[in-house]
C-alpha positions as CSV (number, residue, x, y, z in Angstrom):
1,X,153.1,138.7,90.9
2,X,152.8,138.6,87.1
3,X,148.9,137.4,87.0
4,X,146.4,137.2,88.6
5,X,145.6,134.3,91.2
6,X,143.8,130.8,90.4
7,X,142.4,128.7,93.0
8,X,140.5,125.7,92.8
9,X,139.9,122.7,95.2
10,X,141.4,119.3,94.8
11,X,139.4,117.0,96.9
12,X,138.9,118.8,100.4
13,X,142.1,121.1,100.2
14,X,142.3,124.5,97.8
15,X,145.2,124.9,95.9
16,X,146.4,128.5,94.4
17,X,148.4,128.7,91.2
18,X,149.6,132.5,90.1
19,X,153.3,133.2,88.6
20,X,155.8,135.9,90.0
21,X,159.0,137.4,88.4
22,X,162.4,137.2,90.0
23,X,165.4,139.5,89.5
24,X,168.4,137.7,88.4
25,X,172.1,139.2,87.7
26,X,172.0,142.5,85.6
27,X,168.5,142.8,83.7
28,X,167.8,138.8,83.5
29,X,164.2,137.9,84.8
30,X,163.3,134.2,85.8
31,X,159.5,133.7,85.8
32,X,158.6,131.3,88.0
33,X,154.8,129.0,88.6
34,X,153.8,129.1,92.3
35,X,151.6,126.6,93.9
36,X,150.1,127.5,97.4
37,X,148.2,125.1,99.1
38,X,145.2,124.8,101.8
39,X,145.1,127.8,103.9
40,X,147.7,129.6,102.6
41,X,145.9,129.4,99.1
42,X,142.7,130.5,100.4
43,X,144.8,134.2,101.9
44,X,146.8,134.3,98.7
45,X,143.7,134.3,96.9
46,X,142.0,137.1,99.0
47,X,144.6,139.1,99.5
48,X,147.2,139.1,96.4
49,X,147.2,140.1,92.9
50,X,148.5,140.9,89.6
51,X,151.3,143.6,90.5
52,X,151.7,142.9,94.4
53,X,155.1,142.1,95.8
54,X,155.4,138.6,97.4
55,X,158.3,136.7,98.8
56,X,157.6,133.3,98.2
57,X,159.8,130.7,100.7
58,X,159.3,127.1,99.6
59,X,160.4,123.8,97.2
60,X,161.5,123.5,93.7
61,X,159.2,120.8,92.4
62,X,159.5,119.4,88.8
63,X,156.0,118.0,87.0
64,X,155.7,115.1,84.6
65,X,153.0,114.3,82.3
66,X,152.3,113.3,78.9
67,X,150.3,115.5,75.9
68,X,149.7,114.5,72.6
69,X,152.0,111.5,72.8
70,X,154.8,113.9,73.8
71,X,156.6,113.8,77.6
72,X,156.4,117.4,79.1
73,X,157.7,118.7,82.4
74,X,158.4,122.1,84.1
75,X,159.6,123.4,87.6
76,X,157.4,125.2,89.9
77,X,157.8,126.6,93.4
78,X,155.6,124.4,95.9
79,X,154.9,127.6,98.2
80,X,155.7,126.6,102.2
81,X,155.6,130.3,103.1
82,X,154.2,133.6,101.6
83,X,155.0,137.2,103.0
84,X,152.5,139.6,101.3
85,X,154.1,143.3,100.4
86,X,157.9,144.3,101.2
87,X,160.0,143.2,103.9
88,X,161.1,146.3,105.3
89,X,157.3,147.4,106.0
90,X,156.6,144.3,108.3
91,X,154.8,142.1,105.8
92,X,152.4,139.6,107.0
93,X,154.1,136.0,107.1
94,X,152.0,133.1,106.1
95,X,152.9,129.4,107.0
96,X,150.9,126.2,107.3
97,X,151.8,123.0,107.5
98,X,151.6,121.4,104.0
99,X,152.4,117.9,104.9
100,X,156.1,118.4,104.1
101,X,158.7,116.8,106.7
102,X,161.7,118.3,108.0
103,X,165.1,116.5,107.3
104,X,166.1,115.4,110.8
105,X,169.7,116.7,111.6
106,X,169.6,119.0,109.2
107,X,169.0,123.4,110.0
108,X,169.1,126.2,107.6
109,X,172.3,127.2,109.2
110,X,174.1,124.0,107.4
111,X,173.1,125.3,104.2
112,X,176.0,127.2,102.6
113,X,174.0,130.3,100.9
């Protein structure tokens, strides 16, 4: 995680918004904005921070607005799943259900990467 974590609630759910780094091919880094909603928001919240390694599973969502008479948009990660610290030391998996349907027919072993 780059910085720290913001929460704040939107109507009755809390939503988490913090940034991580990714590795990318030879010394490229991709920051990237996360969004963690509802439950998973509230343990982000508690137990991550500036510095911790995260693996962040979830859904590329792009954001529209307008400022100042000019259109803006960026990409974040909608966060469905959060494993706090490294794999290989049995992280803790986080997962709730944030209102997101499965496609029907479709598994993760269709996907071709």
């Amino acid at each position: 995680m780059t910085r720290e974590p913001e929460s704040r609630a939107v109507g009755e759910h809390q939503v988490c918004r913090f940034s991580i780094a990714v590795n990318g091919y030879g010394e490229k880094v991709s920051f990237l904005d996360v969004e963690a909603w509802r439950k998973t928001a509230e343990i982000v919240q508690e137990y991550a921070g500036k510095g911790k390694l995260v693996t962040v599973v979830g859904q590329l969502e792009q954001q529209r607005w307008e400022q100042d008479g000019q259109k803006r948009s960026r990409v974040i990660v909608r966060a469905d799943r959060i494993e706090l610290g490294p794999k290989t030391t049995g992280a803790a998996s986080i997962t709730t259900d944030d209102g997101f349907d499965d496609v029907p027919g479709v598994s993760t072993a269709d996907v071709p990467f």
